[in-house]
N, C-alpha and C positions, 0 to 999 in steps of 0.2 A: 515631316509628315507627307504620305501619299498616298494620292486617289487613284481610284482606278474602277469604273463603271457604274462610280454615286457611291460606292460604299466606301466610307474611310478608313486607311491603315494606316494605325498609329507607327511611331519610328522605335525602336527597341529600348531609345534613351524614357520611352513615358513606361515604359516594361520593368526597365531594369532598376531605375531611379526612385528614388520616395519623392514625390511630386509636390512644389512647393503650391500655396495657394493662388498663386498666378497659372500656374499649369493645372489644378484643379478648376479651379474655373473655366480654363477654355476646355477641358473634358466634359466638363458638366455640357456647357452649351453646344457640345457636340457630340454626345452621348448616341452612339445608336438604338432606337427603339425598341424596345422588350418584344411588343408586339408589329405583327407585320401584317398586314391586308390579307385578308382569305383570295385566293385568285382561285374561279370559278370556270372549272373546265366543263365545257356541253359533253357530256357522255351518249346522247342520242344520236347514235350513229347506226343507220339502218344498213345493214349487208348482208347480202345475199349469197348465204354459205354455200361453195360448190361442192356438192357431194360426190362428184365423179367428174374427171378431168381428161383428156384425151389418150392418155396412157389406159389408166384404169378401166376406160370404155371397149378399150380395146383387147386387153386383157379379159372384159368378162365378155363379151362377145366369143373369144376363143375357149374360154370353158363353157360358155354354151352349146359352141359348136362339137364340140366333143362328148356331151352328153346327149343331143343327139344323134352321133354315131353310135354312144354308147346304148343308147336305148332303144333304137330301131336296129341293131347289128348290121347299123351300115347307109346308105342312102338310096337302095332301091325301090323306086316309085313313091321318090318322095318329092315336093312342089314347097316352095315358098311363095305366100304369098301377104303382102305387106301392107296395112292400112293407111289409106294417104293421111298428110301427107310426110311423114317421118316412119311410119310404118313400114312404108315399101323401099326408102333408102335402108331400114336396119337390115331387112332381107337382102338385101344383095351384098351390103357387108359380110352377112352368112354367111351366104353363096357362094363369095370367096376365099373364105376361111375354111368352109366344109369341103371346096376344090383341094387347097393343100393339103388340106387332113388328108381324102380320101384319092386326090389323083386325077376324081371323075365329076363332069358340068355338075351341078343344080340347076331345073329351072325353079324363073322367078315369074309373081306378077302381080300387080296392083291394083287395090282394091280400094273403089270410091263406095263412101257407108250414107249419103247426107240422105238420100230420097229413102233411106230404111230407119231413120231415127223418128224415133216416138215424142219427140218435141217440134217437130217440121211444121204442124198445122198448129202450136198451141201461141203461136206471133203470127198473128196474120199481119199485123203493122211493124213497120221497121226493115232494116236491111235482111234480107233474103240470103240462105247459104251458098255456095259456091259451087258449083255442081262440075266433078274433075269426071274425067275418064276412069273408066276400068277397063284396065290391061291383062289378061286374064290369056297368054298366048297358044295356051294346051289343053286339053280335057283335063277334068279332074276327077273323070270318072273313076270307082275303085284306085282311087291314087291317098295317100297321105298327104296330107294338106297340113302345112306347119303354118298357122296365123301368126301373124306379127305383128307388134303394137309398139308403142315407147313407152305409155306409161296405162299402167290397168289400175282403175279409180272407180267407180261407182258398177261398172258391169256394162252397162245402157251403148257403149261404142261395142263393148264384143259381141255383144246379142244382136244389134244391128248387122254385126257383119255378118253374122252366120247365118241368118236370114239373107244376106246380100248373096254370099257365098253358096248356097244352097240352090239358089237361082240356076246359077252353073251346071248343076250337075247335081252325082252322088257319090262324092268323096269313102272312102274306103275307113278313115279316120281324119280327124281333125285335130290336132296338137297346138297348146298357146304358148307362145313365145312373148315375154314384155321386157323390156329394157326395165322398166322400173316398177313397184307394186305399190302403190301408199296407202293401202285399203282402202274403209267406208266402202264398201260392197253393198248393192242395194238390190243384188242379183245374187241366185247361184252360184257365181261363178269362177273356177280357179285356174289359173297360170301352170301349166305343164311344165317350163324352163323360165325362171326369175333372174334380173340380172343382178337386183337389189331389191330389197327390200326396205323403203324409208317408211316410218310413223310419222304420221302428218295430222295435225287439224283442219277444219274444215275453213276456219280462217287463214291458210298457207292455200299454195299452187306448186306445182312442180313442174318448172320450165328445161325443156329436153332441145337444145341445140344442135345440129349437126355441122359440120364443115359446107355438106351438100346442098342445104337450104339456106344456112345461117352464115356462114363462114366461120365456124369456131365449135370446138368438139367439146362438151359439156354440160352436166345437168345440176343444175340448185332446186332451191326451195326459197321462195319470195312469200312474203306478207300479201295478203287479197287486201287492197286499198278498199277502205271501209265506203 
């Protein structure tokens, strides 16, 4: 007879042999179990599905940029400009993507939305927002103005900017560009060039990475901690 990891293996002689009642008895008292212990595995494993990885991001980034050539016939008197602060890094990704296409600059520039949001006075107690620069290095008078976002969610960030953006000047046109769309729109308002479109609930977020801010090129969708 031999073991091997707790379970016993009979020898071939208790197999082949008609087993007299001396070796049924020691069978009997060492009968392996019919039944064995249910073992209970935790299936609650929270992860956070990525839906676009640094290849893919960059792949729709260049079908973007190509529908904007394809849709303006070209990029004359056209502006990027990017809402902080992951906005204005996908703009100059563009920028350079639309260079290769077409051979010829983009400009770009960036655009701080905090003092134009319609939630700014309803906290008067608590931490206070961040108030960035706008970099805005050219008129944008009769110019095409491509807005860029990462992710377009309730409306209330784009309307702030256009209001912010307005400021500026009198844009010729205004075009929206979002990395990602997850609807619940509580606005107007619609995306000219999409890079995806995810369905989301209101209980989800959608976390937009980039190398440039984050160190790591990437977008999921996370559970909102209750």
């Amino acid at each position: 007879m031999a073991r091997s990891l707790g379970v016993t293996v009979y020898s071939q002689r208790l197999f082949n042999e008609r087993p007299g009642e001396a070796d049924k008895s020691y069978e009997d008292a060492h009968r392996l179990p019919l039944e064995f212990p249910a073992i209970h595995l935790s299936t609650e494993v929270f992860l956070m599905p990525v839906i676009m990885d640094a290849d893919r991001m960059g792949r729709t980034l260049t079908r973007i940029a190509h529908e904007i050539v394809e849709r303006n016939r070209g990029i004359e008197r056209l502006a990027l400009v990017g809402i902080r602060t992951r906005g204005d890094v996908i703009a100059k990704r563009l920028a350079r993507v639309l260079e290769q296409i077409t051979g010829a600059p983009v400009r770009t520039g960036a655009l701080d939305i905090t003092l134009y949001r319609d939630d700014l006075m309803r906290h008067a107690v608590g931490p206070q927002p961040v108030v960035r620069r706008t970099e805005i290095p050219f008129s944008i008078d009769d110019q095409k103005i491509l807005l860029v976002d990462d992710v377009l969610y309730t409306g209330r960030t784009i309307r702030a900017a256009l209001d912010a953006l307005i400021d500026f000047g009198r844009p010729k046109e205004i075009q929206l560009i979002v990395l990602v769309d997850r609807g619940h729109r509580e606005l107007p308002i619609k995306a000219d060039y999409v890079g995806k479109n995810v369905p989301t609930s209101l209980k989800e977020s959608v976390q937009v990475r980039l190398s440039e801010t984050d160190g790591t090129d990437e977008v999921s969708v996370a559970a909102v901690p209750a």
